[in-house]
C-alpha positions in Angstrom: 15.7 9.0 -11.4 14.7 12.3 -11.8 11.1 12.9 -10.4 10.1 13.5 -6.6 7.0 13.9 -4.6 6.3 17.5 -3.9 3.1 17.5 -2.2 0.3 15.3 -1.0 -2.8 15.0 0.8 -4.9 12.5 2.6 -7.8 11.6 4.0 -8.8 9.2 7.3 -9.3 5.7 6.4 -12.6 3.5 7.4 -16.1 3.8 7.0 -17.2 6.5 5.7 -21.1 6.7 4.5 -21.5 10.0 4.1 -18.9 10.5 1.2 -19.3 9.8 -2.4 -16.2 8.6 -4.3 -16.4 12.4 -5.8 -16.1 13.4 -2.4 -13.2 11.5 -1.8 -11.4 12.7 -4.8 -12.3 16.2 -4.1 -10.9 15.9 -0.7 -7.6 15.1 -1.5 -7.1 16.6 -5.2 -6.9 20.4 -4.4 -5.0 20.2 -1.1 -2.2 17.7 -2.7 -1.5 20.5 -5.4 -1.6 23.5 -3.0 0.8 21.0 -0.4 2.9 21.3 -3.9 3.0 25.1 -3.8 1.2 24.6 -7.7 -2.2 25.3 -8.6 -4.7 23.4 -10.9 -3.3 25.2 -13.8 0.1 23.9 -13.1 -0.3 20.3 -13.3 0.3 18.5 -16.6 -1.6 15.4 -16.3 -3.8 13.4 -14.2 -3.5 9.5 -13.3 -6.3 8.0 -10.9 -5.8 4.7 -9.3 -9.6 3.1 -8.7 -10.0 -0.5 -8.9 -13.7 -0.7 -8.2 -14.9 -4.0 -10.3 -18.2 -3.6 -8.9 -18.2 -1.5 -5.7 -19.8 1.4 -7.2 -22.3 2.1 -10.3 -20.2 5.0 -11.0 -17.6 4.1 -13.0 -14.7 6.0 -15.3 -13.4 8.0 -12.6 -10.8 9.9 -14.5 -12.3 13.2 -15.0 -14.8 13.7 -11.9 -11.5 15.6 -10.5 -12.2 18.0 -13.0 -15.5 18.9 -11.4 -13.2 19.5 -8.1 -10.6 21.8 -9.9 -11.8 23.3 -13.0 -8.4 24.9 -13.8 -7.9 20.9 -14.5 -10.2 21.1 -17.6 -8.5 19.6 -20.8 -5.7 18.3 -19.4 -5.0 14.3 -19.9 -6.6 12.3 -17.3 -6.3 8.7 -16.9 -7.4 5.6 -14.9 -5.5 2.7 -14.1 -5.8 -0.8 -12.3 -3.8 -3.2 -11.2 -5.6 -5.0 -8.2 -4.4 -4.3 -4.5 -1.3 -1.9 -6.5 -3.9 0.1 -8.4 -2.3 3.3 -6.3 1.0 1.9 -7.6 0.3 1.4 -10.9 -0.9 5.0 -10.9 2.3 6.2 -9.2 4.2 4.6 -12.2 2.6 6.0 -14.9 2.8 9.4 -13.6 6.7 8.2 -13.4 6.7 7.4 -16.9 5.3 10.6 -17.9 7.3 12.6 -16.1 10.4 11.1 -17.0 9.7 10.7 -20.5 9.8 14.5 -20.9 6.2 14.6 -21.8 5.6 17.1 -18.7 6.8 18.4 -15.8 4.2 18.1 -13.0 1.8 14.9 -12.4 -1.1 14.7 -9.6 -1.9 10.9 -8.7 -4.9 10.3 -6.9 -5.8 6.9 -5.5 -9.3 6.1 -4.1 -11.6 3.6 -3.1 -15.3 3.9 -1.2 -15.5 -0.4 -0.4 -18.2 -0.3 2.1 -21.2 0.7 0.3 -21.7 -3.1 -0.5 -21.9 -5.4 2.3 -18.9 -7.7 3.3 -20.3 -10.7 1.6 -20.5 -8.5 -1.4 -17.2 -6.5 -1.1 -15.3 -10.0 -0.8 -16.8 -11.4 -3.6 -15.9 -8.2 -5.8 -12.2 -8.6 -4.1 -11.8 -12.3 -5.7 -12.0 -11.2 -8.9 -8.0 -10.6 -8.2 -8.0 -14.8 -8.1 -7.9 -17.1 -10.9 -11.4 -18.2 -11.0 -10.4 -20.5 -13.7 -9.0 -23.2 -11.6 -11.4 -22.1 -8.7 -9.1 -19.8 -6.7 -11.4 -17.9 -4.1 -14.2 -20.8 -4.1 -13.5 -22.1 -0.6 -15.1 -20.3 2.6 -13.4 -17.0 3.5 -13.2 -15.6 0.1 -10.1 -13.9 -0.6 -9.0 -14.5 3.4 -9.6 -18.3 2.0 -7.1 -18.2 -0.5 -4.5 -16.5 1.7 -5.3 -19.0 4.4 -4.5 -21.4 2.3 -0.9 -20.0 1.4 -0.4 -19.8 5.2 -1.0 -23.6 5.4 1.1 -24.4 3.1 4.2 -22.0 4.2 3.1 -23.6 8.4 3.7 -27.0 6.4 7.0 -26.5 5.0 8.3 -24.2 7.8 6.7 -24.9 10.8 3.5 -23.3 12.5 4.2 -19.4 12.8 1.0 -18.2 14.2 2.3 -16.6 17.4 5.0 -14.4 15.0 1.6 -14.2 12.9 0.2 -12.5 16.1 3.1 -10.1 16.7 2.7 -8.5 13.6 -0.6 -7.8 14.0 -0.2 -6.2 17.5 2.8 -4.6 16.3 0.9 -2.7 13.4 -2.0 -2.3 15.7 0.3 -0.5 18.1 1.4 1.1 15.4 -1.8 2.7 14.0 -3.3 3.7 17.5 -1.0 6.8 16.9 -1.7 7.5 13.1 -4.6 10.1 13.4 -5.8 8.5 9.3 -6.0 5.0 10.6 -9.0 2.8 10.3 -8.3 0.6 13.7 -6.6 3.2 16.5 -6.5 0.6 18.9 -4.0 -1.3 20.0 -4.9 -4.9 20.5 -2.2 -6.5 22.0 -0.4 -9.7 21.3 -2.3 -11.9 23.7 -5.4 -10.5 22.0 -4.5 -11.4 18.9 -2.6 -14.6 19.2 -6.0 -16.1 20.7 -9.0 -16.8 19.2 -12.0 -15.6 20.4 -15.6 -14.4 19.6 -13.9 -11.1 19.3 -11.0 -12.7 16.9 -12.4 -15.9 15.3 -10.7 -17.8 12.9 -11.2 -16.4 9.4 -9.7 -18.8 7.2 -7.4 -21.7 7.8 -5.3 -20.5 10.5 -6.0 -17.0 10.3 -7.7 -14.9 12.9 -10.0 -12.2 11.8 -6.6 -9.7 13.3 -4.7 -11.7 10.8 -6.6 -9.9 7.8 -6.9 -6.0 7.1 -10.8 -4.3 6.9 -12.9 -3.1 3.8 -12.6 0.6 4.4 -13.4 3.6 2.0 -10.6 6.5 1.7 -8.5 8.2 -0.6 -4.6 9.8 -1.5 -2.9 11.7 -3.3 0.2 13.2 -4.2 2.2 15.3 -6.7 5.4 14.2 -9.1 7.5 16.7 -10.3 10.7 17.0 -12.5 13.8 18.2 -10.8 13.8 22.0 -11.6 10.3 21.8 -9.9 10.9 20.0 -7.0 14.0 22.5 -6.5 11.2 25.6 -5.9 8.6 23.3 -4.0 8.0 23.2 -0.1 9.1 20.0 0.1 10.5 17.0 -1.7 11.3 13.6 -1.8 12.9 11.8 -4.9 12.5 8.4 -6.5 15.7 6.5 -6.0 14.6 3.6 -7.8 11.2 2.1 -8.7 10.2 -1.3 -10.1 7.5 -3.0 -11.1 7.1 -6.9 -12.2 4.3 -9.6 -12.9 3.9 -12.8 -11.9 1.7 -15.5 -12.8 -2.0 -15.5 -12.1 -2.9 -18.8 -11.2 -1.4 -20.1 -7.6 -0.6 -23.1 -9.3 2.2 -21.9 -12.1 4.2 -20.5 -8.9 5.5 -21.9 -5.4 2.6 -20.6 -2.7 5.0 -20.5 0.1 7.6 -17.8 -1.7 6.4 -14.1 -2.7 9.2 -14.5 -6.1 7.5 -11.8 -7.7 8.3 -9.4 -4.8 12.0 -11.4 -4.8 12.9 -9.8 -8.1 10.8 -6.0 -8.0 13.0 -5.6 -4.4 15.8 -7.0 -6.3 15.6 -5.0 -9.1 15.0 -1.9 -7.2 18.1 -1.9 -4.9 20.2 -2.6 -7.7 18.8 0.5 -9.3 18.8 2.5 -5.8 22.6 0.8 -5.2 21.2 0.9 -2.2 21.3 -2.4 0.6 18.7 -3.0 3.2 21.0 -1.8 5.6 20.7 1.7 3.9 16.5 2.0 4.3 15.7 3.7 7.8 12.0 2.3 7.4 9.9 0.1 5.4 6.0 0.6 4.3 5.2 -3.0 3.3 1.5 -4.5 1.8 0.3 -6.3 4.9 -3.5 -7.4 3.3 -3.1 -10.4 5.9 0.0 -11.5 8.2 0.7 -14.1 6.3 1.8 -11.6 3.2 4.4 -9.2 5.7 6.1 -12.5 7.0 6.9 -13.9 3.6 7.8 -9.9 2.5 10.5 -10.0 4.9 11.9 -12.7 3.0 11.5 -11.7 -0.2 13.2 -8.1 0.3 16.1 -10.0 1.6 15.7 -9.3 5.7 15.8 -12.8 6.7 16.3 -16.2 4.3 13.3 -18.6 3.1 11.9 -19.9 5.8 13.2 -17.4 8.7 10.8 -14.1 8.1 9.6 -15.3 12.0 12.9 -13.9 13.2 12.6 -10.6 12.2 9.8 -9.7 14.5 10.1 -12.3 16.7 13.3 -10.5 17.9 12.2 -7.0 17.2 14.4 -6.2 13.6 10.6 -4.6 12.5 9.2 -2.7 15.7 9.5 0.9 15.6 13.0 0.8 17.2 14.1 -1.8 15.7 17.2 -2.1 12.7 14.4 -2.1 10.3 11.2 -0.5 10.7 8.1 -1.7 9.2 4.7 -0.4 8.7 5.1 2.4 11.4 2.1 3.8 10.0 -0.2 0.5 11.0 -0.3 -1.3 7.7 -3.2 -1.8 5.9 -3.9 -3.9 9.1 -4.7 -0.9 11.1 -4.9 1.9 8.8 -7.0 0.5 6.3 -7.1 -1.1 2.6 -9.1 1.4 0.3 -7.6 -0.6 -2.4 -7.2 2.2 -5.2 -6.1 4.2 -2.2 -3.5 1.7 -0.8 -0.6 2.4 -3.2 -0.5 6.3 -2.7 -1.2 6.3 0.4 2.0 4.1 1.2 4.6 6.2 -0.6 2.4 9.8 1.3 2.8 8.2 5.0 7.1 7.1 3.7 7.4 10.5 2.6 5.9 12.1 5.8 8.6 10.0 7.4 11.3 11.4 5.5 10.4 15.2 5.3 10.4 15.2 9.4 6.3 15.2 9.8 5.1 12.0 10.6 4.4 13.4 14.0 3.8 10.5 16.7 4.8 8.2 13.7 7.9 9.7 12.9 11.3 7.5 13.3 13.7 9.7 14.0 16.1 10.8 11.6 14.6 9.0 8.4 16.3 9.8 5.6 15.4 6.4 2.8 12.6 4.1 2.5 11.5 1.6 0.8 7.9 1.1 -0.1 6.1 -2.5 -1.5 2.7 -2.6 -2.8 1.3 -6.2 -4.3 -1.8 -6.8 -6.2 -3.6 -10.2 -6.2 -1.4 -13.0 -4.1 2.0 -11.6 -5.5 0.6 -10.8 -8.8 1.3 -7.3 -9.2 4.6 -6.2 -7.3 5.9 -2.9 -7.2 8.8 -1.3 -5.5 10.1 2.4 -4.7 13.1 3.3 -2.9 12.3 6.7 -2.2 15.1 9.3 0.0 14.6 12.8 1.0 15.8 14.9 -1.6 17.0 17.8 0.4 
């Protein structure tokens, strides 16, 4: 591939009552060009990622950017949505753009403001991502509730796995104490987590409230640019290989204790990338609830069906382990904006790989691989991303 990330911007993750979806956009829009060494005029398109379904009355977000940076004024600008990989789905059509040849520069912003609404409300907007048709979603925990259930089935086939359920959550937690955008900065530990408590109840089925990631408002944003302009930017990062596949909706068509869709988008990626595991120096993966980043270890091929328990049960994923994941926190402790999740991924991977992840920085990083899923591996996209200079 020929396009890279040249620039991006980003703002903290959480709660955040004073800003207005406008506001999130205008905090990350302007600064994600200038990152770019480009100004307004420069950029060729637009692509927002919002999902929204409810969240907000103000809909069609494509052009409030415009009101941000008015040297944006008649350029294209379009929205997209694909569930939890809304961010992605943006990411990818600024891909196709750019390497169609229909222009040379793309900014992708990816927001979300989820906490306006209260949980009750914010969950029930969330499950339109289930298949209401044959009642996905109904049960108590909402969308928890459906990944609760996925968890019982995969402790059925495969044994009970809520201790390694409970490392991964103190693993991201410890992970996003140190990431100055997170949502949580706290770490929890794994005795914390593994035991539930008024301070950790249980959620859904056997998941404990640090088994799911938080409703949080925040926003990303990056810039895409064609070789020549990636060659005369500050900074860049190419696109090794990207891939993007569909599953089935309904839980039913599909087996709930194997991610497949994930399966064949990492599949399909490192045969583009030609690129094994062994080459990525860090993983960002889509940990909505623990349940998801175990099975995600097996479908990108780190462990076989059945095994994703060993890979942080004996370290493979901590930060010094052969294969990093979710340095950043996760969505578990830096947040799930869910427009915002997508771009925000491939920004923190490519902080990693330009040298200025700061306290979250594994040393020498020079490929990553980055997984964002929509729905219960609906959506799955992939990027193998590597620093281009």
């Amino acid at each position: 591939m020929s396009s890279h990330i040249i620039g991006w911007a980003h703002t903290p993750f959480g709660r955040l009552p004073q800003q207005s979806i406008e506001d999130l956009i205008r905090e990350v829009a302007v600064p994600a060009i200038e990152h770019a060494g480009l100004v307004p005029e420069d950029i060729d398109a637009v692509f927002v990622g919002l999902f929204n379904n409810g969240f907000l009355k103000q809909d069609f977000p494509s052009s409030l950017v415009l009101q941000v940076a008015p040297g944006l004024r008649y350029k294209p600008a379009t929205r997209l949505e694909n569930a939890c990989a809304t961010g992605s789905a943006a990411i990818h059509a600024a891909l196709h753009f750019v390497e169609s040849g229909r222009g040379r520069t793309a900014l992708v912003i990816g927001a979300e403001k989820m906490t306006a609404l209260s949980s009750r409300q914010a969950g029930e907007v969330l499950l339109a991502a289930s298949y209401h048709a044959e009642g996905e979603g109904s049960g108590p925990g909402g969308f928890a509730g459906v990944f609760g259930e996925i968890a019982q089935a995969y402790f059925a086939r495969h044994g009970d796995r809520s201790d390694s359920l409970a490392r991964i959550a103190a693993k991201n937690h410890r992970n996003g104490a140190a990431n100055p955008l997170a949502q949580i900065r706290k770490d929890l530990g794994y005795e914390f987590c593994r035991t539930a408590s008024d301070g950790n109840p249980y959620v859904a089925g056997p998941l404990r409230r640090t088994d799911c990631s938080p409703i949080s408002d925040g926003a990303a944003a990056l810039v895409i640019a064609i070789d020549d302009v990636a060659r005369q930017a500050p900074q860049a990062v190419r696109f090794r290989a990207a891939a993007h596949v569909n599953d089935f909706l309904p839980l039913s068509r599909r087996d709930p204790t194997r991610l497949q869709g994930c399966e064949v988008a990492w599949k399909k990626a490192m045969h583009e990338a030609t690129l094994s595991l062994d080459d990525l120096d860090l993983v960002e993966t889509h940990d909505c609830f623990t349940i998801a980043e175990l099975m995600e270890y097996e479908a990108m091929g780190l462990t076989q069906a059945g095994q994703g328990y060993r890979a942080i049960d004996e370290g493979w994923v901590e930060r010094d382990g052969k294969l990093p994941v979710n340095p950043s926190g996760g969505l578990k402790a830096k947040g799930h904006p869910i427009g915002a999740t997508g771009v925000s991924m491939h920004v923190m991977a490519a902080m990693q790989l330009t040298g200025t992840a700061a306290n979250l920085q594994i040393p020498n990083a020079l490929r990553a691989g980055v997984f964002n899923m929509g729905g219960t591996g609906v959506a799955n996209y992939v990027s193998i991303l590597e620093r281009s200079r």
